[in-house]
N, C-alpha and C positions, 0 to 999 in steps of 0.2 A: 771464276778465278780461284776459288776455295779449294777446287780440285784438284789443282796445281800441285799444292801440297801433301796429297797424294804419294807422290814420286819420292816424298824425302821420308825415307824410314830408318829407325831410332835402331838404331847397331845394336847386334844382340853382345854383352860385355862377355865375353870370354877370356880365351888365351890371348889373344892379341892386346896390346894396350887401346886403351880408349880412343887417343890421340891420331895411332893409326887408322884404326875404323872409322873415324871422321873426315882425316886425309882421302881415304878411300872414296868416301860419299861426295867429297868437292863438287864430279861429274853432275851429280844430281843435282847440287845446290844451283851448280850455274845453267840446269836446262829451266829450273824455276824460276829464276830471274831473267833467261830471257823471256820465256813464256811468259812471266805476270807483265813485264813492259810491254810487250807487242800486245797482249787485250789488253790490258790495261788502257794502253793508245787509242783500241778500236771501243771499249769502253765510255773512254769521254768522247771520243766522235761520236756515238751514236747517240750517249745524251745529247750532248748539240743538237745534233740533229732531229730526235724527238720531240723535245723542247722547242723548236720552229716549227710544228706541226699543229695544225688547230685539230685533226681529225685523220682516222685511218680508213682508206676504201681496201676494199677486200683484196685485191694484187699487192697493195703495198703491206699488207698484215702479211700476204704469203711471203714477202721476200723479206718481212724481217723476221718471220717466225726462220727459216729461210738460213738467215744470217744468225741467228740464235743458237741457232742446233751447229753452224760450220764452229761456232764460240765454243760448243760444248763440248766438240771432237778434240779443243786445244791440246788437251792434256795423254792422246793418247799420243801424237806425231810427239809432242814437246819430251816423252818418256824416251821414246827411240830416237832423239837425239840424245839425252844427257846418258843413254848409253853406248851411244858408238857416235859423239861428233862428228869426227873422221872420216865416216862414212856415207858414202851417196845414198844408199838405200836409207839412212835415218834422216837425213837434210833436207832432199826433195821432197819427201811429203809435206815436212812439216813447211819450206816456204808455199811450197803449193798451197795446200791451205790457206795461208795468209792472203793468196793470187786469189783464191775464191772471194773470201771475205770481204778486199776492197772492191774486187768486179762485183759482192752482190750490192755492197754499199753504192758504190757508184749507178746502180740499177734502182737502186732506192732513192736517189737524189734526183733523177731523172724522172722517175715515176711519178714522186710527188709534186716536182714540176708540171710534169704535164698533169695533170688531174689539178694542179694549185692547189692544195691542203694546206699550204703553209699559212700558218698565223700571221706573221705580216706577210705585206706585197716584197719578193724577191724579182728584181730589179733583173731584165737580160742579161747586161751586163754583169751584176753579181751574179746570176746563176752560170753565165762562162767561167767565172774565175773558182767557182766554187768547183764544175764539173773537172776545170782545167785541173784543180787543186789533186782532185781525185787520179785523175788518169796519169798525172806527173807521178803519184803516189802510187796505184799499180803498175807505170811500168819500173818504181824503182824494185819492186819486189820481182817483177818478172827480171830484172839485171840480177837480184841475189841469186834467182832459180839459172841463171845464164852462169854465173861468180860458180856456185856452188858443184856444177856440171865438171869442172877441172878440181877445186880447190874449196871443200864441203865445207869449212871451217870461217873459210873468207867469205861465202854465202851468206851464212851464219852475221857476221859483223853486218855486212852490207843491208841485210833484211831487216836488223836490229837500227841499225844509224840513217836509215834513206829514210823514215817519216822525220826522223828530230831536221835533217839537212832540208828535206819537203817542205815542211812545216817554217822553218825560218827563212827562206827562202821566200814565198807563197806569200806571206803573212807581210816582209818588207815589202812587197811592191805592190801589194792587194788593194783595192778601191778601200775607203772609211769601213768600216763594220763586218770586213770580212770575218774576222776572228769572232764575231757572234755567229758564222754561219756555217763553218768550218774550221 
């Protein structure tokens, strides 16, 4: 996520006043705050999610090393938006992306299922609601990459706001302890 910050560089002070060159940089500021919210979200999921884990078999090391490296790329998609929002060619990669990231997670939750690695016993029924949790949550991001296909900017919002909508949503109607598992 460190990365992130990257993207925001310190105005060279010239002719122009201060105030302006800062104005100027807005763009960037807001591709850094989307970018740290959306890992930041895949972030504590994946704590969670490790944190329920007694052990890693070697498939499931590949698909989070896997899901590590798609984290790492955040910051090149997240740059080519905070320079051309507006545009499809900066938008679709960077939701795309994010479509990777929850399909590999959701690949990772299934995995460790089947092989049972988890630390405690995860319940059928909870492992439904947790994979349900997930795939509600890729397909809201495959609606952003659908939003952003006409209207790059409303992608943008929708990719940004469908985990927080997911997430409370999922959470009110979840069996007891979902929120420790997802």
């Amino acid at each position: 996520m460190t990365l992130l910050v990257l993207g925001l560089d310190v105005p060279a002070i010239g002719a122009a006043p201060l105030a302006v060159l800062l104005r100027e940089r807005i763009p960037n500021l807001f591709d850094f705050v989307l970018g740290f919210v959306l890992v930041a979200n895949m972030w504590l999921e994946h704590h969670k999610f490790v944190s329920q884990l007694s052990s890693f078999e070697p498939v499931l090391m590949r698909l989070n090393l896997l899901f590590l490296g798609a984290v790492a790329l955040v910051p090149f998609p997240t740059g080519l938006v905070g320079a051309a929002p507006h545009e499809r060619a900066a938008v679709l990669p960077f939701i795309f992306l994010f479509i990777v990231l929850h399909g590999v997670f959701l690949a990772m939750v299934a995995r460790a299922h089947a092989q049972q690695v988890w630390r405690w016993p995860l319940s059928s029924a909870m492992y439904r609601w947790v994979r349900l949790g997930w795939l509600v949550a890729l397909a809201g991001m495959a609606l952003a990459l659908l939003v952003a296909l006409w209207i790059p900017v409303a992608g943008l919002v929708v990719a940004t706001l469908h985990d927080t909508v997911t997430d409370r949503v999922m959470v009110r109607r979840a069996p007891h302890g979902y929120g420790d598992w997802a």
